[in-house]
C-alpha positions in Angstrom: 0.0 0.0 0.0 1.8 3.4 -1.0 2.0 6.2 1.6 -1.0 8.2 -0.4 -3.4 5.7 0.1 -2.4 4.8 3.8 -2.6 8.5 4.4 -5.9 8.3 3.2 -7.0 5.1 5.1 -5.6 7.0 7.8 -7.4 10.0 8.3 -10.7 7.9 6.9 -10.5 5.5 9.7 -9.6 8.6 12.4 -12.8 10.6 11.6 -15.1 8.0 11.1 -14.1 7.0 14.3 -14.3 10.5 16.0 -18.1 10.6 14.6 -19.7 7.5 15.6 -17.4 7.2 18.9 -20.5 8.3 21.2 -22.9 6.0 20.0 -20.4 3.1 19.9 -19.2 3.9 23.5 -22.9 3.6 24.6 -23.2 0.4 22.7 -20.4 -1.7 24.0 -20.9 0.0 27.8 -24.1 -0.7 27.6 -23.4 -4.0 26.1 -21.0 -5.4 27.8 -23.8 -5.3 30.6 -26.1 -6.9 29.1 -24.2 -10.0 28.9 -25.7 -10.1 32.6 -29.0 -8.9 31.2 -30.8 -11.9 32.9 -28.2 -11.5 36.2 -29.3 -8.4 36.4 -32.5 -8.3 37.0 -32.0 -10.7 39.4 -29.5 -8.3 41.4 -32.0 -5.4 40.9 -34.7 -7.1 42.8 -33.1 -8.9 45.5 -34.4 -6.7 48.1 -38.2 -7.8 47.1 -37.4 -11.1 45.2 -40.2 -14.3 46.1 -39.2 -17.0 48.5 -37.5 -20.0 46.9 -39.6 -22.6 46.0 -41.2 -24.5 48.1 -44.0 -27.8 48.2 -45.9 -28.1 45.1 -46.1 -26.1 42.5 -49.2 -25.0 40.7 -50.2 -26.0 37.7 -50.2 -24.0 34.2 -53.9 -24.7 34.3 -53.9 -22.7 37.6 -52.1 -19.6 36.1 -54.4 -19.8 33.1 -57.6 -19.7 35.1 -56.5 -16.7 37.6 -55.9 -14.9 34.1 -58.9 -16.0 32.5 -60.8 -14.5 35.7 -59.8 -11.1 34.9 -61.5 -11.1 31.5 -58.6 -10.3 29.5 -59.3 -9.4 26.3 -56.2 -11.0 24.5 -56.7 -11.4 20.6 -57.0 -15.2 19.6 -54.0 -13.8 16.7 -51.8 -12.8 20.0 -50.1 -15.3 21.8 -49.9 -15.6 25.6 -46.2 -16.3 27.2 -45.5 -18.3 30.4 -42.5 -18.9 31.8 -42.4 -21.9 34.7 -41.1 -21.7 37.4 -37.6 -22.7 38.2 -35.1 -22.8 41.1 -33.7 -19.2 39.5 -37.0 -18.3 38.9 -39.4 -19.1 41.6 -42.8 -18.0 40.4 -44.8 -17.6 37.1 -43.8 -15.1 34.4 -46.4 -14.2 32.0 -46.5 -11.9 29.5 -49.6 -11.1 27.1 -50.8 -8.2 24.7 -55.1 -7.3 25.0 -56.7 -5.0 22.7 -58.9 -2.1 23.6 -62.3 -1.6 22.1 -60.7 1.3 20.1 -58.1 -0.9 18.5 -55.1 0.1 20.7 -53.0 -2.6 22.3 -51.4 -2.5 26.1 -48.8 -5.1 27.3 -49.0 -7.0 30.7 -46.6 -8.5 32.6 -47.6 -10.3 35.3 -45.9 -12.6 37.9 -47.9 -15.5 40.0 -46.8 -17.3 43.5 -45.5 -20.6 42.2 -47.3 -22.6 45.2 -50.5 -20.8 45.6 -51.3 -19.4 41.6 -52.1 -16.1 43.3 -50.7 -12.7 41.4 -47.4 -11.2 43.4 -47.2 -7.6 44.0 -44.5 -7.5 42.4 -43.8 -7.4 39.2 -40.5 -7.4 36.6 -41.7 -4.0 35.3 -40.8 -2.3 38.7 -36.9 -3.5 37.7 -36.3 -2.0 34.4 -32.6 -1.5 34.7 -31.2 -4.1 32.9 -34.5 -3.6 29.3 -32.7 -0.5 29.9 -29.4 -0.8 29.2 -30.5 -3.7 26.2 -32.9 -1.1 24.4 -29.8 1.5 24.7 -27.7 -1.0 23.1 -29.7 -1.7 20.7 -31.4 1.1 19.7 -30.1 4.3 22.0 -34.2 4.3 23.5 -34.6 7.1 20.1 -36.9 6.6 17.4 -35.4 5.2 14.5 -32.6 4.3 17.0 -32.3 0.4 15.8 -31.5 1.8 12.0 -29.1 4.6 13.4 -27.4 1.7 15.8 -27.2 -0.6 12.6 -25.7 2.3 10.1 -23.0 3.2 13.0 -21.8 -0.7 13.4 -21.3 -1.0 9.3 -19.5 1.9 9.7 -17.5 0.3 12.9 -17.4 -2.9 10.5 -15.4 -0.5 7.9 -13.5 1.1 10.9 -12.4 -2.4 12.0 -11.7 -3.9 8.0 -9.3 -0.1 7.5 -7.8 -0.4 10.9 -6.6 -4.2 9.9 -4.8 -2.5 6.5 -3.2 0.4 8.2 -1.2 -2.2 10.8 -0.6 -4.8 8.4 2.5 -4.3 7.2 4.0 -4.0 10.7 1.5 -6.1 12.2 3.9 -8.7 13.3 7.3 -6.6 14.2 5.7 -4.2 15.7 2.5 -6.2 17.7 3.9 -6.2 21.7 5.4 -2.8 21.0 4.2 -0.4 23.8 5.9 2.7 24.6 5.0 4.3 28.1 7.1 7.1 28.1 5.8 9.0 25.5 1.6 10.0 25.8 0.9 9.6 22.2 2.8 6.7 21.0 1.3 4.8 24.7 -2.3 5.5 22.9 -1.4 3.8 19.5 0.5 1.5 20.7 -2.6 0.3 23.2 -5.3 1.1 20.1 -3.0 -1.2 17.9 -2.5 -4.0 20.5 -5.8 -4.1 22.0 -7.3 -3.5 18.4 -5.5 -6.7 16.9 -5.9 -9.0 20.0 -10.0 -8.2 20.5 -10.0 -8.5 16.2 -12.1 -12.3 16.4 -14.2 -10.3 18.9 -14.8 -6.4 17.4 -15.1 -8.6 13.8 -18.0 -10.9 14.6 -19.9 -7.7 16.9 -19.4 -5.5 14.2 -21.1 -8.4 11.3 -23.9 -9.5 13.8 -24.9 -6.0 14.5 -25.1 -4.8 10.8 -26.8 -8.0 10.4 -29.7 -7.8 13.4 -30.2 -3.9 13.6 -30.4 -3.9 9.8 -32.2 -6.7 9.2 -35.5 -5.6 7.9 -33.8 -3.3 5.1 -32.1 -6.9 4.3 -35.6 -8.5 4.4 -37.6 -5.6 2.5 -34.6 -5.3 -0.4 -35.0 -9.5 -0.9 -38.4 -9.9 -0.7 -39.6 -7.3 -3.0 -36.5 -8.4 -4.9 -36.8 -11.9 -5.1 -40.2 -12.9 -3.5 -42.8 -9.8 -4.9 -43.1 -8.6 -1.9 -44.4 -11.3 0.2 -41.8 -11.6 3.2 -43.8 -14.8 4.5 -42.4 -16.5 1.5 -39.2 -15.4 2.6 -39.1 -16.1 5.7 -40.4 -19.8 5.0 -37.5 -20.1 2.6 -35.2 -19.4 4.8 -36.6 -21.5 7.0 -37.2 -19.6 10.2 -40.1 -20.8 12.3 -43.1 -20.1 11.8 -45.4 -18.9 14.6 -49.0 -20.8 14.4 -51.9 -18.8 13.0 -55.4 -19.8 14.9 -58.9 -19.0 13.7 -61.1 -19.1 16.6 -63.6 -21.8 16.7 -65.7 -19.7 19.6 -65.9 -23.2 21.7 -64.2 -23.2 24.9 -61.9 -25.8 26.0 -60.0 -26.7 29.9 -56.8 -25.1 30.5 -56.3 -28.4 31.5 -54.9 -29.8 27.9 -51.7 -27.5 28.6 -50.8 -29.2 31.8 -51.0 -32.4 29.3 -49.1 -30.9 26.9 -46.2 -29.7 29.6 -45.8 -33.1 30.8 -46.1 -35.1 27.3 -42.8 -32.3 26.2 -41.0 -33.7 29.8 -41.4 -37.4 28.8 -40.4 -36.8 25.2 -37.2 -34.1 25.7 -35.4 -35.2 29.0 -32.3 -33.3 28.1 -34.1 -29.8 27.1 -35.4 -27.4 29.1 -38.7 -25.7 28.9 -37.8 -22.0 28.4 -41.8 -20.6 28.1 -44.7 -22.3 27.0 -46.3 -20.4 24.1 -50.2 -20.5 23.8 -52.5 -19.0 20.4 -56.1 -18.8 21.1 -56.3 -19.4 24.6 -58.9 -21.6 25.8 -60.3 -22.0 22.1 -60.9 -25.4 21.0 -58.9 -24.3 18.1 -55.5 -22.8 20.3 -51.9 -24.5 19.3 -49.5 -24.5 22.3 -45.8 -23.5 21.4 -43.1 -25.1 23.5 -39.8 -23.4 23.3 -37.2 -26.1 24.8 -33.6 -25.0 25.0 -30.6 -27.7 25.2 -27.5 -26.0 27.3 -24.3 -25.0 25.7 -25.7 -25.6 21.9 -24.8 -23.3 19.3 -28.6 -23.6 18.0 -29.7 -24.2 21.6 -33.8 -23.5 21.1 -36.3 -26.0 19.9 -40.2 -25.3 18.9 -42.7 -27.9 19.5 -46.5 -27.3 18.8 -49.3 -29.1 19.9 -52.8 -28.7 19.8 -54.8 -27.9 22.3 -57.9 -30.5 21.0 -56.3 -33.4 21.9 -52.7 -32.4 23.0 -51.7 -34.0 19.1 -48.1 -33.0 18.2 -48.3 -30.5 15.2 -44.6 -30.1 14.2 -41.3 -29.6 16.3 -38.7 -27.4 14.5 -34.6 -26.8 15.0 -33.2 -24.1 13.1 -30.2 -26.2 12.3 -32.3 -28.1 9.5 -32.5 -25.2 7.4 -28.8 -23.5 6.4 -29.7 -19.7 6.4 -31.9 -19.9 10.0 -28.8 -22.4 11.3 -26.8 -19.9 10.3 -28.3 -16.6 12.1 -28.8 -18.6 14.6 -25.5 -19.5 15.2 -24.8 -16.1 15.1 -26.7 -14.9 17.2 -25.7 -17.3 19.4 -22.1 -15.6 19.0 -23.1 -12.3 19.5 -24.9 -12.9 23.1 -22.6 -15.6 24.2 -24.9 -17.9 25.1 -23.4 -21.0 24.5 -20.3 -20.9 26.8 -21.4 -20.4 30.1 -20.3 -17.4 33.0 -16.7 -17.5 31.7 -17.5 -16.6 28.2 -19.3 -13.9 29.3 -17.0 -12.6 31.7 -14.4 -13.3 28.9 -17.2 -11.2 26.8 -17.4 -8.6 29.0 -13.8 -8.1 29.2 -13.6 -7.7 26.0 -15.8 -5.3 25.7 -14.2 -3.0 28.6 -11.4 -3.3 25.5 -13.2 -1.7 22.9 -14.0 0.7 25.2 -10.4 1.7 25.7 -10.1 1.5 21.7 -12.8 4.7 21.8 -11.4 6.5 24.3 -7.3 6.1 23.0 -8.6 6.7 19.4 -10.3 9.8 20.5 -6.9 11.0 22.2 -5.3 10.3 19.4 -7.4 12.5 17.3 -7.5 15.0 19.8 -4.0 15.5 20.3 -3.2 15.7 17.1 -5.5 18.5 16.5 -4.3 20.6 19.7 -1.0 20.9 17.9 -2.2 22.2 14.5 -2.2 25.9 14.3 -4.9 26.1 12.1 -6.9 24.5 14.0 -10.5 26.2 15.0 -9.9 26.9 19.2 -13.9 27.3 19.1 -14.2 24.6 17.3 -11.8 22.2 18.8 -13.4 22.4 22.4 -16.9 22.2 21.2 -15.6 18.2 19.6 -13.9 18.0 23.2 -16.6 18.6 25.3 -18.9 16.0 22.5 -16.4 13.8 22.5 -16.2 13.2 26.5 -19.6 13.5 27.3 -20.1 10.8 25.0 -17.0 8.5 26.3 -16.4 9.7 29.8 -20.0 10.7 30.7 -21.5 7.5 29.1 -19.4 5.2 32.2 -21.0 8.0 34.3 -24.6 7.6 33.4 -24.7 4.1 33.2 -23.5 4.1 36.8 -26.0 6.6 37.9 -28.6 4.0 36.2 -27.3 1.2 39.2 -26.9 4.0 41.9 -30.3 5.4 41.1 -32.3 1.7 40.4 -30.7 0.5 43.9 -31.7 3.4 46.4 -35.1 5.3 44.8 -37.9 4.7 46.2 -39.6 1.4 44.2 -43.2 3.3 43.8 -40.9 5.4 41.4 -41.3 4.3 38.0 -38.3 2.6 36.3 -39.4 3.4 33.1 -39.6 7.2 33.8 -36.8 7.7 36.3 -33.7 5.6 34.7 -33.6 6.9 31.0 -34.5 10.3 32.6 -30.8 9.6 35.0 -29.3 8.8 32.0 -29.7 11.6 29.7 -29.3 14.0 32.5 -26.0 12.3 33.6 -24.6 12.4 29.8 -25.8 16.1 29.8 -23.7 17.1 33.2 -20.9 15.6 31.7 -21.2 17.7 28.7 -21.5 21.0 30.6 -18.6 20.1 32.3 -16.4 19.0 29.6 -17.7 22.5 28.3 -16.1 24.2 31.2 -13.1 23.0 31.0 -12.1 21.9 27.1 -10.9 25.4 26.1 -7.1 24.9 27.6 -5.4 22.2 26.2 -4.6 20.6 29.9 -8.3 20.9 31.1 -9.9 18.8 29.5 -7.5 15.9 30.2 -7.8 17.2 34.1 -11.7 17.0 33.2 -11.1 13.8 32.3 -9.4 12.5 35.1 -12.6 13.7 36.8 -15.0 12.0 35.4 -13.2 8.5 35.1 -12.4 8.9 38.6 -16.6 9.7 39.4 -17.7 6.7 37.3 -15.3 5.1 39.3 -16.7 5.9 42.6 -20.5 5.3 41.2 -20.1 1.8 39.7 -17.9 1.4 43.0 -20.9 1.7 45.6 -23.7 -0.2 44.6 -21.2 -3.5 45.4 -19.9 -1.6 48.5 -23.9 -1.3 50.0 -24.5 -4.8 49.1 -21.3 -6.2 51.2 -22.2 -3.4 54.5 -25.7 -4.9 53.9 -24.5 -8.9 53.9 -22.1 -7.8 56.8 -24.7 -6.6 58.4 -27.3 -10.0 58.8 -28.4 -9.7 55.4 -28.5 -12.7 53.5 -29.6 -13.3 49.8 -32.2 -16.2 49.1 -29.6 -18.5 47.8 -30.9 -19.0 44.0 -30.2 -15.1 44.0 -26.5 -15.6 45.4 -24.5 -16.2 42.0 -26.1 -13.4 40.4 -26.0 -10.7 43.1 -21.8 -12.0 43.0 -21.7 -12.2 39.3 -22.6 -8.5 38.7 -21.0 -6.6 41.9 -17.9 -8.5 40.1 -19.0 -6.7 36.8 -19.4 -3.5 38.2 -15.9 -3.8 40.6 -13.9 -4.3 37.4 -15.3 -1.7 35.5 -14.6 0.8 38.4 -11.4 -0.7 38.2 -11.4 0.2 34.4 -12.6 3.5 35.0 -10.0 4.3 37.8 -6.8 2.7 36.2 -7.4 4.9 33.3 -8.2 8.5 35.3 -5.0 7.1 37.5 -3.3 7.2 34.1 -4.3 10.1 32.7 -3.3 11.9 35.9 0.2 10.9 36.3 0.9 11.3 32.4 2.1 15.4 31.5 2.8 15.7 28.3 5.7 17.3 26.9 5.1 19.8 24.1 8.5 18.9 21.9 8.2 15.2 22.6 4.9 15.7 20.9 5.8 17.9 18.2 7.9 15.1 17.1 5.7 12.1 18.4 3.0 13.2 16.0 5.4 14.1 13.1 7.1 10.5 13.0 3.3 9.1 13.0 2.1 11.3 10.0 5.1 10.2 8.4 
């Protein structure tokens, strides 16, 4: 590659960077958490979980009759989600869409006491923390946000693809080089290193998130393409499943057929699990019943079994792996959530993803010190991108600890919905005043920096801290909660460690002027 073109590359791969760093910092934060998505919500209501389980557990039919009671009215079209109750999950989860007479839909979410049927008081909506931080990494909680999260990671996948050709050349000679003694070349020498070691990682996030968030452009393009316009061809050719469709037949039937149908799916799959059990038309004479089992540690770990309702008759069991292009998104998305290698894949995961984070934050140094010493440069101009660019990095760890601070200790007749995206935004808008503040001398903002790394620090530092005074204290966690309450403390004690080795950093390292002056002239050369 001549010095033209890699000049090009360069400065290519530096702004795109620059421009979609905030977005991707609250992608990979946010992220990275939500490889404990599940964990989570677990840790977030420990204080007002259930009782583990205990004598015998009602039956589905029970659950279905306490819901039927209420007059619901769910569409026969809509299907009605139950998830058993487990060791980890000691209750009834059920989820469900009814229809107003107007035509407008509301979702439910309701949990039941696994002995007694009865609904609980509470309910998953009151610990919204950890939808939260999925919907921001998925689609930033804006509208249009899953298309603007999809066009940012094909740009990442281009950043990653130009960042691979700008190292290649030196990619061996050069790969455990790391020089701490001068600022700018510790930056891209960490970018480099951390950038080629996380490659497998930043490769296959960057691909999977093009291909979910983008999906439905992918879908619309091929089937009015290719199929006319009818995506149901589509999807069956491609050989996704296919969720029942039920006319109703307007003749009742016992809830008693799914309690058949539960135990018939336990005989028949001893080493799968049943996830949730699916039910279209309700009650009808006509309803299907949709197992979803799941086998542990599979690559394509979910199987669908349907049965009728009738007769309990099996209809059809499906595994994506029998059709290639479902086996194969599948498998990918099994990838991209790490769900088939257990807690140490996703703490491996989750490391990695603290990674990428440092590949934000060093790139934008990078960028930004380059620009401090060009003379030309805007001074206007250059803060404003300062202040942006830390609020976004910086102030991201910050309001994503404020979410934990702010879910643990408010009040729960606060609503989660309202209160955490509200602390979010708010959080990432502090940050931004102060960056403001202090982004107009060129060793303020790194001192600004310090600041806030050393904040999110502190924040993601004390909801691990209360829980310990607390189990010091008498309290004990009902032991199904135990792992999970450990597993994200640990989470959020090594990203304050992240956040604090990095301000630590930042505040023992003074630049020199003429050791940059010539830093940055060997690396434009």
């Amino acid at each position: 590659m001549n010095k033209s073109t890699l000049k090009n590359l360069t400065h290519a791969h530096a702004w795109l960077g620059l421009i979609i760093s905030g977005v991707l910092m609250i992608v990979f934060v946010c992220g990275s958490l939500s490889f404990f998505r599940y964990n989570i919500v677990q840790w977030d209501s420990q204080y007002h979980a259930p009782a583990p389980l205990a004598g015998e557990v009602a039956s589905v039919a029970t659950i279905l009759d306490n819901i039927s009671a209420k007059n619901y009215n769910i569409p026969t079209h809509h299907n009605l989600l139950i998830s058993l109750p487990t060791d980890e999950q000691p209750y009834y989860y059920t989820a469900f869409e009814t229809e107003t007479d107007d035509g407008h839909h509301q979702d439910h979410q309701l949990n039941f006491d696994a002995n007694t049927g009865e609904q609980l008081a509470v309910n998953t909506e009151q610990f919204y923390l950890s939808d939260m931080l999925y919907m921001l990494h998925i689609s930033l909680l804006l509208p249009y946000g899953t298309e603007i999260v999809g066009v940012i990671t094909l740009l990442f996948f281009v950043m990653v693809l130009s960042g691979i050709c700008m190292v290649l050349k030196k990619l061996v000679s050069h790969f455990y080089q790391y020089r701490l003694k001068r600022n700018k070349d510790t930056y891209l020498d960490g970018h480099t290193l951390i950038g080629i070691s996380s490659l497998p990682f930043t490769f296959i996030f960057a691909l999977t998130g093009v291909m979910f968030n983008l999906s439905i452009l992918l879908q619309a393009g091929f089937g009015f393409a290719v199929f006319k316009g009818d995506i149901p061809a589509l999807i069956k050719t491609a050989g996704f499943f296919d969720l029942p469709h039920v006319e109703a037949s307007g003749n009742s039937i016992s809830h008693n057929s799914v309690d058949i149908i539960v135990q018939k799916v336990r005989a028949d799959y001893p080493e799968h699990k049943i996830v949730v059990v699916n039910l279209y038309g309700a009650g009808d004479e006509n309803g299907v019943a949709e197992i979803r089992l799941q086998k542990h540690h599979d690559l394509i770990p979910t199987t669908h079994v349907t049965y009728a309702l009738k007769d309990a008759a099996k209809l059809a069991d499906y595994n994506a792996i029998e059709a290639p292009t479902a086996a194969t998104y599948t498998t990918l998305s099994s990838l991209h959530f790490g769900e088939f290698g257990g807690i140490t894949l996703k703490f491996v995961y989750f490391i990695l993803g603290l990674g990428c984070c440092y590949l934000i934050l060093s790139g934008n140094l990078i960028w930004l010190e380059k620009r401090e010493n060009n003379r030309q440069q805007s001074k206007r101009g250059l803060a404003f991108v300062k202040a942006m660019t830390l609020a976004l990095s910086t102030g991201t760890l910050i309001a994503v600890a404020c979410s934990f601070v702010g879910t643990r200790f408010a009040p729960l007749s606060w609503p989660r919905t309202e209160l955490l995206p509200t602390l979010f935004f708010c959080a990432i808008g502090i940050s931004l005043i102060h960056a403001l503040f202090n982004s107009i001398k060129h060793q303020a903002i790194r001192r600004a920096m310090v600041q806030q790394l050393v904040c999110a620090a502190i924040l993601f530092a004390i909801c691990p801290l209360y829980d310990f005074i607390q189990i010091v204290s008498g309290y004990t966690p009902y032991a199904y909660l135990q792992l999970d309450v450990f597993l994200v403390n640990a989470a959020l004690l090594l990203t304050a460690l992240f956040c604090f080795s990095l301000g630590k950093y930042q505040h023992a390292t003074r630049p020199n002027a003429t050791e940059e002056s010539l830093t940055m002239s060997r690396s434009v050369s």
